[in-house]
C-alpha positions in Angstrom: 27.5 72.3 -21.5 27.3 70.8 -17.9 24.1 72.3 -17.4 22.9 70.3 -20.8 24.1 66.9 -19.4 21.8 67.9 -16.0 19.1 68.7 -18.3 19.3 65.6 -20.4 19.9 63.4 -17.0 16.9 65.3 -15.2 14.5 64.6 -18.6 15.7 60.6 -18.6 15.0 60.5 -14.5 11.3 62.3 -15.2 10.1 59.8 -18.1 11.7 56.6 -16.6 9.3 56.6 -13.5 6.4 57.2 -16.1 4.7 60.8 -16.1 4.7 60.4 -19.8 1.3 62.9 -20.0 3.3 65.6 -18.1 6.1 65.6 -20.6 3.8 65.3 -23.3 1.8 68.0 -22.9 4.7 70.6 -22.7 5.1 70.3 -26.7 1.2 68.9 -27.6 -2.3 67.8 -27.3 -3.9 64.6 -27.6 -0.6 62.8 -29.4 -1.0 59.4 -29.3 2.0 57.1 -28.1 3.4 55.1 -30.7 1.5 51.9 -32.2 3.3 48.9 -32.2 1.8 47.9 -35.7 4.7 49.2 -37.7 5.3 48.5 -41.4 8.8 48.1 -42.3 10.5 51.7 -44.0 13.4 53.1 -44.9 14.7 56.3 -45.7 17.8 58.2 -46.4 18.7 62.1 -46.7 21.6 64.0 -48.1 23.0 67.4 -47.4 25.3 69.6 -49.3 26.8 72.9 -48.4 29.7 75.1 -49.7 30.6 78.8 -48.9 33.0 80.5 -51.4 35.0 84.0 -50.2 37.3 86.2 -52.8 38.6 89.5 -52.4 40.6 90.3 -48.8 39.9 87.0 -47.4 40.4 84.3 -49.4 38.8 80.9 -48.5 36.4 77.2 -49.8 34.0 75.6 -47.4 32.8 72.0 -48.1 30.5 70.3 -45.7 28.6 67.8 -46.3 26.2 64.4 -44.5 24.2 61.7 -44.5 21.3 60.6 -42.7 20.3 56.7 -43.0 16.7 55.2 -40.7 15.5 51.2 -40.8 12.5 50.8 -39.2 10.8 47.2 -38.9 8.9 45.1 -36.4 11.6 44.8 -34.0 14.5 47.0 -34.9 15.1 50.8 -35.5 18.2 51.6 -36.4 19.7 55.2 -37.3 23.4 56.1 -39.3 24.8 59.4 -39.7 28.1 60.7 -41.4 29.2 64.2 -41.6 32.0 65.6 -43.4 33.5 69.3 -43.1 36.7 70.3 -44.9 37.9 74.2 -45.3 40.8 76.1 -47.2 41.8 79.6 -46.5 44.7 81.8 -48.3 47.1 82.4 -45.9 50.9 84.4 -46.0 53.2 81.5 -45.5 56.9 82.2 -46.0 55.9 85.6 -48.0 53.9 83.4 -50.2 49.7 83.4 -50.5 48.8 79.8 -50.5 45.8 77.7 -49.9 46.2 76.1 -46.3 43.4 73.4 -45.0 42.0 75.3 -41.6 39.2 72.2 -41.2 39.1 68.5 -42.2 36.5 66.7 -40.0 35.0 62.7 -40.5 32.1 62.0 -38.1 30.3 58.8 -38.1 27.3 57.1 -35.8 25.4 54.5 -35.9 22.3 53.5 -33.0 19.8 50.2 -33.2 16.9 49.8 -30.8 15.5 46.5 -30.1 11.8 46.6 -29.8 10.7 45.0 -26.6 6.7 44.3 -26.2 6.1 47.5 -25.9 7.5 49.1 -28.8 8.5 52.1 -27.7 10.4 50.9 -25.1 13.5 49.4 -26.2 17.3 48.7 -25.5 19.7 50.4 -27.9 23.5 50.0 -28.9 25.5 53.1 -30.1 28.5 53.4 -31.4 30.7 56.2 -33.0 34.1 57.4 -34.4 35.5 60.9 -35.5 38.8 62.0 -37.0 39.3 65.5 -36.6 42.3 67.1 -37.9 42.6 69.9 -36.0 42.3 68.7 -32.8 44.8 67.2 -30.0 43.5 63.6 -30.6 44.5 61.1 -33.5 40.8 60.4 -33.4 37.7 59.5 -30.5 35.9 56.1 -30.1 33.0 55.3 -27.9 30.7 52.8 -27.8 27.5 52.6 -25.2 24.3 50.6 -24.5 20.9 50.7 -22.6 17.7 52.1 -22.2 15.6 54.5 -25.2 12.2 55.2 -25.0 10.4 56.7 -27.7 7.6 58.9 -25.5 5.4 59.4 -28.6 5.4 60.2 -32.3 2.8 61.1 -34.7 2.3 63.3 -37.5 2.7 66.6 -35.4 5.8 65.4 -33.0 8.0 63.5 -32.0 10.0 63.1 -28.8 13.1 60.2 -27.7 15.8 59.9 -25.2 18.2 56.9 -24.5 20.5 56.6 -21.8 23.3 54.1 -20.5 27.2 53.2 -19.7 29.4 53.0 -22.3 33.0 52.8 -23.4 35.0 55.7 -24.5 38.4 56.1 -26.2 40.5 59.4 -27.6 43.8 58.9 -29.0 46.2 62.0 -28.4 48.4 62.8 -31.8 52.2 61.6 -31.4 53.4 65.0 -31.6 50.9 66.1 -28.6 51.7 66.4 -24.9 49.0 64.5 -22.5 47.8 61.3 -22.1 45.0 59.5 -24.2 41.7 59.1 -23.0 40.1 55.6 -22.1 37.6 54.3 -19.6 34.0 54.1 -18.9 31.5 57.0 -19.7 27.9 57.7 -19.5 25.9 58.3 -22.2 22.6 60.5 -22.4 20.8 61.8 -25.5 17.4 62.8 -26.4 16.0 64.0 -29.6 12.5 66.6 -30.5 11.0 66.9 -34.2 8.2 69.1 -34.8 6.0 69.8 -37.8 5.4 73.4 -37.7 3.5 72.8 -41.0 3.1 70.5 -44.3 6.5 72.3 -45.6 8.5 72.9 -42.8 10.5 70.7 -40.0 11.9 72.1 -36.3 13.8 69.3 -34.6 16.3 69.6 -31.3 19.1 67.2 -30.7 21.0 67.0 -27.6 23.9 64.4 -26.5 26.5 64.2 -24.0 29.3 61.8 -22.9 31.4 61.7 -19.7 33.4 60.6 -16.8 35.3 62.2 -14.2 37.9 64.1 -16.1 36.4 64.3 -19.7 33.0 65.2 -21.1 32.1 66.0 -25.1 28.2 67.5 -25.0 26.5 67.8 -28.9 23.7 70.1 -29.6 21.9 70.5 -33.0 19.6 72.6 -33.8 17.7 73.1 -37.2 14.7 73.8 -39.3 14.0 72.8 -42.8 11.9 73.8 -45.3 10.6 72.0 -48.7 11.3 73.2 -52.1 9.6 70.4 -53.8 9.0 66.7 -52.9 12.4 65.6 -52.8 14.2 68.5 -52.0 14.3 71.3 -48.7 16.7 73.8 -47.6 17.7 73.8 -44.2 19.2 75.8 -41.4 21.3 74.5 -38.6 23.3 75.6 -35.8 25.7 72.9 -34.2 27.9 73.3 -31.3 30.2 70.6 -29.6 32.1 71.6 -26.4 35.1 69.2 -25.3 36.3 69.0 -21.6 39.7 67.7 -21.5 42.5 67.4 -19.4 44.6 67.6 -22.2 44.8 71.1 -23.6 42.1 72.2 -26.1 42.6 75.5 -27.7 39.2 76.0 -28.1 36.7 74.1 -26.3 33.4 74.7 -27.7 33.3 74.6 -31.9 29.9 76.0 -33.5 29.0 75.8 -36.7 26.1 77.8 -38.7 25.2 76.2 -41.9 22.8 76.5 -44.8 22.4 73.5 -46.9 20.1 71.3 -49.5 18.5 68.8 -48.5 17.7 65.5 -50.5 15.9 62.4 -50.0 16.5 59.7 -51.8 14.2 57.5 -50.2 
């Protein structure tokens, strides 16, 4: 996941010092960059997904999120909360019983401020996750600086943001180590394609870190409509931890089918 961060660093460096065509014409033709004459919208999406095993293995999978967008004149914000919980049937003292194996809160939020060019702005993240399963009580960070919004039409649409920030993961009581707190950099960018009227592609990539600790993001999906309101969707998601706290495992993935519904 090191090699993402260089990726993500090497994309921000690129489209800073403005060869915006160059970029551009790696995904598309012709796209226009964004026009500043925005109406204000908003929109929200829901997904629902649960896996069900009987017989030798035993086991419920709930997983679940939200996905919140305000756009007006001067703002854009963005809001995202995901929730994972999983049972499994396990021997315990001789016993089968149902034991939770999963139980994961996520939740980010980002606003851009519009400067006079729209799609150049300053942004202000922040986000929190309390995950059961892992060393820490839970892991905080908050950053701020530069986005830039290269272009988006109908076709595409391509976004990075970059900038210091604040970082803090609580170790569990009953954990060996020392918590996690300091200063961080943040880098992230974002790709949607329409591959056609019913179907979606979009890339996300993040990463956070500092000398001793790095947590890197990637998403990957593609949806499809049913109808209007309503889509399926396929995702892969994988988030790697660097610690110097131990970390059983340090990169979790997660392969997901789910419904997808806007209510606005």
């Amino acid at each position: 996941m090191k090699l993402i961060c260089a990726i993500i660093l090497c994309l921000v460096t690129t489209s800073s010092f403005a060869k915006k065509n160059v970029i551009r014409s790696l995904f598309m033709k012709k796209a226009p960059f964004h026009n500043s004459a925005i109406e204000e919208a908003f929109e929200m999406t829901g997904e629902l997904g649960a896996s069900f095993t009987t017989g030798n293995r035993e086991g419920n999978t709930f997983f679940g999120k939200l996905n919140a967008s305000h756009d007006t004149k001067i703002w854009s914000s963005r809001y995202t909360a995901n929730i994972l919980y999983k049972q499994n049937e396990r021997n315990v003292q001789g016993e089968r019983r149902s034991v939770t194996s999963a139980q994961k809160l996520f939740l980010s939020a980002q606003t851009d401020y519009k400067l006079e060019t729209p799609s150049n702005r300053l942004f202000i993240y922040g986000e929190f996750e309390d995950d059961r399963f892992n060393p820490y009580e839970y892991q905080f960070a908050l950053a701020a600086g530069w986005t830039e919004r290269l272009w988006a039409d109908k076709y595409s649409e391509f976004r990075y943001s970059v900038g210091p920030g604040y970082a803090i993961s609580k170790l569990k009581p009953n954990r060996n180590g020392v918590d996690q707190i300091g200063l961080i950099i943040r880098a992230a960018m974002e790709y949607k394609k329409t591959l056609s009227e019913n179907a979606t592609f979009r890339q996300f990539l993040s990463t956070e870190t500092d000398n001793d600790f790095s947590r890197s993001v990637s998403e990957t999906s593609l949806a499809a409509k049913i109808n209007g309101s309503l889509a399926m969707k396929l995702s892969i998601n994988m988030t790697h931890n660097e610690s110097p706290n131990q970390i059983r495992e340090p990169l979790d993935t997660q392969t997901s089918v789910t419904l997808v519904y806007q209510f606005f």
